[in-house]
C-alpha positions in Angstrom: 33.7 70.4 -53.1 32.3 69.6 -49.7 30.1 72.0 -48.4 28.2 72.5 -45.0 24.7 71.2 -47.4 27.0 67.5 -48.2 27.6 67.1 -44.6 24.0 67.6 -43.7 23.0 64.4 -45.5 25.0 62.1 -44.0 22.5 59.7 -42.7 24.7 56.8 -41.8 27.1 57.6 -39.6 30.0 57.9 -38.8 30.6 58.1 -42.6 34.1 59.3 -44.5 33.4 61.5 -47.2 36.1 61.2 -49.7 36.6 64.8 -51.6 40.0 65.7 -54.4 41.2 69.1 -55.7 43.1 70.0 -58.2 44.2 73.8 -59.6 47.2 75.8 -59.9 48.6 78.0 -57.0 49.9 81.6 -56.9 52.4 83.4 -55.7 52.3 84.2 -52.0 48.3 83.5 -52.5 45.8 81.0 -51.3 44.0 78.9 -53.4 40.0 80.4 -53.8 37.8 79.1 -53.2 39.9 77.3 -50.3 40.4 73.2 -50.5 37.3 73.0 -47.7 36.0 75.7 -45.4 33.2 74.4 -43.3 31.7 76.2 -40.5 27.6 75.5 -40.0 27.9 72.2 -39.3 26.3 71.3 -36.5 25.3 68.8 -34.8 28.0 66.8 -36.1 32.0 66.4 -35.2 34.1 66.3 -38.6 37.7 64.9 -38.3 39.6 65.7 -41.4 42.3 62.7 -42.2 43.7 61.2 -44.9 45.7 64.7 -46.8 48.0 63.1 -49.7 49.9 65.9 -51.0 52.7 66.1 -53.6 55.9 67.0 -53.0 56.5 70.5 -53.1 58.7 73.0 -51.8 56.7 76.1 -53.6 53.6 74.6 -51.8 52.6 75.0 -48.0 50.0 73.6 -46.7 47.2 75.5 -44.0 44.6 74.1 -42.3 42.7 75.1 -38.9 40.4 73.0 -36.6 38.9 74.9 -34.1 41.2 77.4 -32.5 44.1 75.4 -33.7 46.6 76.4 -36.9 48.8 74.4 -39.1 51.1 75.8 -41.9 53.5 73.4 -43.2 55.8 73.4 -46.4 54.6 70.3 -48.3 58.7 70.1 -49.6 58.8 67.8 -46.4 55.8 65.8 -46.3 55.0 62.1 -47.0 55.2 62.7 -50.7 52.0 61.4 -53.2 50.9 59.5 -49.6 48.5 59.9 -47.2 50.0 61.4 -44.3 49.6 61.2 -40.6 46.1 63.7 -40.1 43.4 64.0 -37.6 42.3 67.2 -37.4 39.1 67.0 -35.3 36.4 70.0 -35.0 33.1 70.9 -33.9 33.0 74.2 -35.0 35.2 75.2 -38.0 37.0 73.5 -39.9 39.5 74.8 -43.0 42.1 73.3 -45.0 44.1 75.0 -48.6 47.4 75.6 -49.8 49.2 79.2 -50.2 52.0 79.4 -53.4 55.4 80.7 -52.7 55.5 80.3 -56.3 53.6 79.2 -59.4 52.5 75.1 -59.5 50.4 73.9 -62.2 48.2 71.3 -61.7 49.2 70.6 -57.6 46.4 68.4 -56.5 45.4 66.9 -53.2 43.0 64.1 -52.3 41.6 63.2 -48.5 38.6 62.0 -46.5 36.3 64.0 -44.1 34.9 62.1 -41.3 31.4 63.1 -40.4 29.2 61.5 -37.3 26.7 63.4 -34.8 28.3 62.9 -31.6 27.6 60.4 -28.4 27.0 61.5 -24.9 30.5 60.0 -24.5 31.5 62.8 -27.3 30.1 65.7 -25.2 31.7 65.3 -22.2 34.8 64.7 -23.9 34.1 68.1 -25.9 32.3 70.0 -23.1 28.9 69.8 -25.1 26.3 70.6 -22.9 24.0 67.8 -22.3 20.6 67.7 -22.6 18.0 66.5 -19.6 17.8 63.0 -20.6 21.1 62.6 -22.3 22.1 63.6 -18.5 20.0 60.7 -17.0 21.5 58.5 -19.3 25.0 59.7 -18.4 24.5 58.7 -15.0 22.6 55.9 -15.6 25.7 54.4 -17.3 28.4 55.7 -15.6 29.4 57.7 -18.4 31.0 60.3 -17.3 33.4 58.3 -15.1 34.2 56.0 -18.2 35.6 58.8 -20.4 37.5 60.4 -17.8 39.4 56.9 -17.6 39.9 57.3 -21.1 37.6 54.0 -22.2 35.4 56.5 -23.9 34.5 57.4 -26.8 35.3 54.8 -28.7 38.0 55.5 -31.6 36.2 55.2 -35.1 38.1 52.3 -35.8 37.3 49.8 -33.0 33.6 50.7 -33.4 33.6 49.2 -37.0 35.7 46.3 -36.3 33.3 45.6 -33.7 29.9 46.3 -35.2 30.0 45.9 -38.4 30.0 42.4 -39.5 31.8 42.3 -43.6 30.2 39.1 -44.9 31.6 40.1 -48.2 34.4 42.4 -49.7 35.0 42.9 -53.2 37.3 45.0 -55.6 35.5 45.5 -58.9 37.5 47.6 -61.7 36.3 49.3 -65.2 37.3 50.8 -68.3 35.2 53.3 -69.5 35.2 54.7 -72.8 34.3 58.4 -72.1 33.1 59.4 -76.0 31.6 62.7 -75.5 31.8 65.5 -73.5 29.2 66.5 -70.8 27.8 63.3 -70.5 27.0 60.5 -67.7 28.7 56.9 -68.5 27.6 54.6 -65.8 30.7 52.8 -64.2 28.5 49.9 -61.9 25.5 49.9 -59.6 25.6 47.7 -56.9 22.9 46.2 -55.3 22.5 45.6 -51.4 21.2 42.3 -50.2 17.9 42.1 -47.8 19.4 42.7 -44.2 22.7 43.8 -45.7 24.2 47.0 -46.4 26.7 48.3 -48.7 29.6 50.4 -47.8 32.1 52.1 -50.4 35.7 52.2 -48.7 38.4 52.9 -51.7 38.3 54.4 -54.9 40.8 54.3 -57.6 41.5 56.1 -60.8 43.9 57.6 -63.7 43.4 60.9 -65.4 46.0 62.4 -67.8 44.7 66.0 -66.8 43.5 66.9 -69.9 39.9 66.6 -69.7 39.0 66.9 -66.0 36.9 63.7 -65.5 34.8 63.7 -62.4 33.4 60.7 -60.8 30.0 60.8 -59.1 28.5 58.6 -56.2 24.9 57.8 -55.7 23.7 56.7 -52.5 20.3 55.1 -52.3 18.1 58.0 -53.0 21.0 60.8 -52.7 21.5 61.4 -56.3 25.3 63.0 -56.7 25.9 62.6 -53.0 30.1 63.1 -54.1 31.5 64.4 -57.0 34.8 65.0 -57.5 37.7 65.3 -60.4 40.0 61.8 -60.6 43.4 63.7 -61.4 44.5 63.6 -58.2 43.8 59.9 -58.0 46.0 57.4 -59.2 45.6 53.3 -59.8 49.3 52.6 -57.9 49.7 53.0 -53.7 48.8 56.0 -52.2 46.8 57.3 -54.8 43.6 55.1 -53.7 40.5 57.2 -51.6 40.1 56.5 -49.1 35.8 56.4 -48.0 33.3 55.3 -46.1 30.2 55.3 -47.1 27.0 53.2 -46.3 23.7 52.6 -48.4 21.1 50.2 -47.4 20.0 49.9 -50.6 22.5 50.6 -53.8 25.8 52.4 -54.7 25.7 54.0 -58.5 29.2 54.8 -59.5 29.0 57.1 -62.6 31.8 59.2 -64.8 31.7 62.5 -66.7 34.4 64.6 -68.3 34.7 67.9 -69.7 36.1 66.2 -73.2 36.2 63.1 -75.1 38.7 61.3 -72.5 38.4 58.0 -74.3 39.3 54.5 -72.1 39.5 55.1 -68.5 40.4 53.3 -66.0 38.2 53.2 -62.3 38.9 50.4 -59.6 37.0 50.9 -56.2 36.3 48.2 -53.1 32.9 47.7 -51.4 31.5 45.6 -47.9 28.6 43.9 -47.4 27.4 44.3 -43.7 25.3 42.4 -42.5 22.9 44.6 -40.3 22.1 44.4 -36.7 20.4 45.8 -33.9 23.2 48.5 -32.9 23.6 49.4 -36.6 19.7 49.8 -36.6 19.2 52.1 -34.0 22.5 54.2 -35.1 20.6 54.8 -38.2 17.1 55.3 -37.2 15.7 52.4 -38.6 14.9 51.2 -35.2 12.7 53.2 -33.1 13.5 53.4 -28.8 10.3 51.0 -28.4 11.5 48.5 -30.4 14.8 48.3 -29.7 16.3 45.4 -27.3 16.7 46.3 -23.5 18.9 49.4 -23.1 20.6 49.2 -26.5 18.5 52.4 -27.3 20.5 54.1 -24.7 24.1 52.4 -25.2 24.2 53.5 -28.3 23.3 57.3 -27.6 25.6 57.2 -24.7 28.5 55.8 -26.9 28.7 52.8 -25.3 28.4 50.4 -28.6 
């Protein structure tokens, strides 16, 4: 489950944290613990996206950003698809389901975007700015830039833009799961010197029996996600969505709470070729070093 500690450790932003449920509702009850309930998460903006639901009439579906509310009967939604989400928040964010009757094994999968924000982000959000964030602002002409509506730039154009894929590759596996309670490995990949890795689908089968989990490893961040694969499927619309960068290596590993024998596991990962504007985004370029003004394009959203 994501929790305000996961979101913390996102170094690489703006990163999609991919997360799956899976459980059986109740009548006229929420599920509990809810889907994802975040609340501490400052300094960072979340956008939740990507809810694939099944289709359900004893199912509705509740979520809040913010001040905002959402309850909708999944009986009408895009069914075993991601549907059309963006649920942005910078202070709370919630999403479950409530029963109007009893579902076994209702499951949902989706994607969490996580990124501190710009100066361009503040304005937008009435953030207060800080004394040189504010310098930078009018440096730049910031302020006058969002309220044309050029800023901040939507997640998507910023990585079409800056992040240069000099390689994409689907790998898939079959792994025999033999014994219960223990780690298979599914693939470590390896990043390239001035390259990065990022993770952006993952694909499995589970028959429910068994509740196999698959874990990602990011560089150092040992069981940075974890979540069960029943709600995952190998056929459209059952694919996570993710994205998630490592400068170093990605370990993929499986686990399951029973001998699950052969299963399936197909997942996609870029090779970025780093730059300057990923550098400072990350921190791995100080203010000295960086080129003339990038330091402060990048805080102010610019690139």
């Amino acid at each position: 489950m994501l929790s305000d500690a996961i979101i913390k450790m996102v170094k690489f932003p703006p990163e999609l944290l991919p997360d799956a449920w899976y459980g059986t509702t109740a009548l006229n009850a929420e599920i509990a613990p809810p889907v994802l309930d975040v609340r501490r998460f400052s300094p960072f903006i979340l956008r939740l996206t990507n809810m694939q639901v099944p289709l359900n009439a004893l199912v509705n579906l509740r979520a809040r950003y913010d001040s905002l509310f959402i309850e909708q009967n999944a009986g009408m939604l895009l069914n075993a698809f991601p549907g059309a989400w963006d649920l942005p928040a910078k202070d709370q964010l919630y999403f479950n389901f409530v029963g109007l009757g009893v579902v076994a094994n209702y499951s949902t999968h989706y994607g969490l975007w996580v990124y501190p924000p710009t100066i361009a982000h503040k304005l937008l959000w009435g953030i207060a700015l800080n004394d040189k964030e504010k310098a930078i602002s009018e440096e730049l002409g910031v302020a006058a830039t969002v309220e044309k509506g050029l800023l901040p730039l939507p997640i998507s154009q910023l990585i079409e833009r800056e992040y240069p894929v000099v390689g994409e590759e689907t790998h898939t596996r079959n792994i025999a799961i033999a014994a219960a309670n223990t780690i298979y490995q599914v693939e470590v990949m390896y990043a390239k010197p001035g390259e990065m890795l990022v993770l952006t689908r993952i694909a499995s089968q589970d028959l429910g029996v068994n509740n196999i989990q698959l874990i990602i490893d990011r560089d150092n961040d040992a069981n940075y996600r974890q979540f069960p694969t029943l709600p995952l499927s190998l056929i459209p619309g059952g694919e996570l969505a993710c994205f998630i960068p490592a400068t170093t290596s990605i370990r993929l590993t499986t686990t399951a709470a029973g001998i699950a024998g052969a299963t399936p596991f197909r997942y996609t990962f870029q090779r970025i070729k780093l730059n300057n504007i990923l550098r400072v985004r990350f921190g791995l370029m100080s203010e000295a070093e960086a080129p003339a003004d990038l330091y402060k394009k990048v805080a102010a959203g610019i690139v």
